[in-house]
C-alpha positions in Angstrom: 117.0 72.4 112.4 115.2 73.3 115.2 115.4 77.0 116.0 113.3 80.3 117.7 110.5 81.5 115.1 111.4 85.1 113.4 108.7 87.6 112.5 110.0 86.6 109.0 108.1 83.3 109.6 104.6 84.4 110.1 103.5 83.4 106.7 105.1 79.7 107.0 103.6 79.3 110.3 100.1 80.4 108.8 101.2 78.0 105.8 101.9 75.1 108.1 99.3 75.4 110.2 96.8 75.4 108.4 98.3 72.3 105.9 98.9 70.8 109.2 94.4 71.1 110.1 93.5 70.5 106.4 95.5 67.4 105.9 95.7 65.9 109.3 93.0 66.8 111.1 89.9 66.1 108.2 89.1 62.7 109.4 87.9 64.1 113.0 86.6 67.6 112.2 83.6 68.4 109.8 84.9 70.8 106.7 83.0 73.7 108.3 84.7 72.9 111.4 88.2 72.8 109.5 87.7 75.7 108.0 86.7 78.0 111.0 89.7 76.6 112.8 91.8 77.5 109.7 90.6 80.8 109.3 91.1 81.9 112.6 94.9 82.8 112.3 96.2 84.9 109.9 99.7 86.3 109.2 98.9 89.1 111.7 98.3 86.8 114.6 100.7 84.7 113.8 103.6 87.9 113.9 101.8 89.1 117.3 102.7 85.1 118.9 105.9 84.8 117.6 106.4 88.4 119.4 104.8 87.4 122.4 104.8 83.9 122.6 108.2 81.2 122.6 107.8 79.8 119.3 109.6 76.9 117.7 110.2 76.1 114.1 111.5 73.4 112.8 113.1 73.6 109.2 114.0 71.0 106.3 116.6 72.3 103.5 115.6 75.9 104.4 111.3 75.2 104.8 109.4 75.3 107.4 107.7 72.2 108.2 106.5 72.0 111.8 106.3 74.9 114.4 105.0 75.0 118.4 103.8 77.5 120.8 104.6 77.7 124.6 102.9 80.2 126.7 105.8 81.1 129.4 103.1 82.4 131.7 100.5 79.7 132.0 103.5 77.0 131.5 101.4 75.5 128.5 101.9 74.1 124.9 99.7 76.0 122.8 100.2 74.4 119.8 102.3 72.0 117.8 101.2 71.8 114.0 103.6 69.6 111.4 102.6 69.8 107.8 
């Protein structure tokens, strides 16, 4: 089910996210490269966009499993992660 992210999400964002970089994304980045780019979110960040930002998650038997970001303002995708 596709639905509007609550704050409630932020750590299944986070979770996804970074599932999405480690397992998808390790054939094209180098490990210190994959681990900068997970460690620069955390639960925080991820609470402040879900507050500021449109964010999309979509959700499987109750999990999230994929999320994206639109910035309203610069009318861009910021992100779309599936784990």
């Amino acid at each position: 089910m596709l639905r509007l992210a609550l704050v409630s999400d932020a750590p299944a964002v986070l979770q996804t996210r970074t599932a999405a970089i480690r397992e998808l994304a390790s054939s094209h980045y180098s490990k210190p490269e994959i681990e900068e780019w997970c460690s620069s979110r955390t639960v925080e960040t991820c609470h402040e966009s879900i507050e500021r930002q449109v964010v999309l998650v979509e959700e499987i038997d109750g999990e999230v499993v994929a999320f994206g970001q639109l910035n309203r303002e610069a009318s861009v995708v910021e992100g779309i992660y599936v784990s």
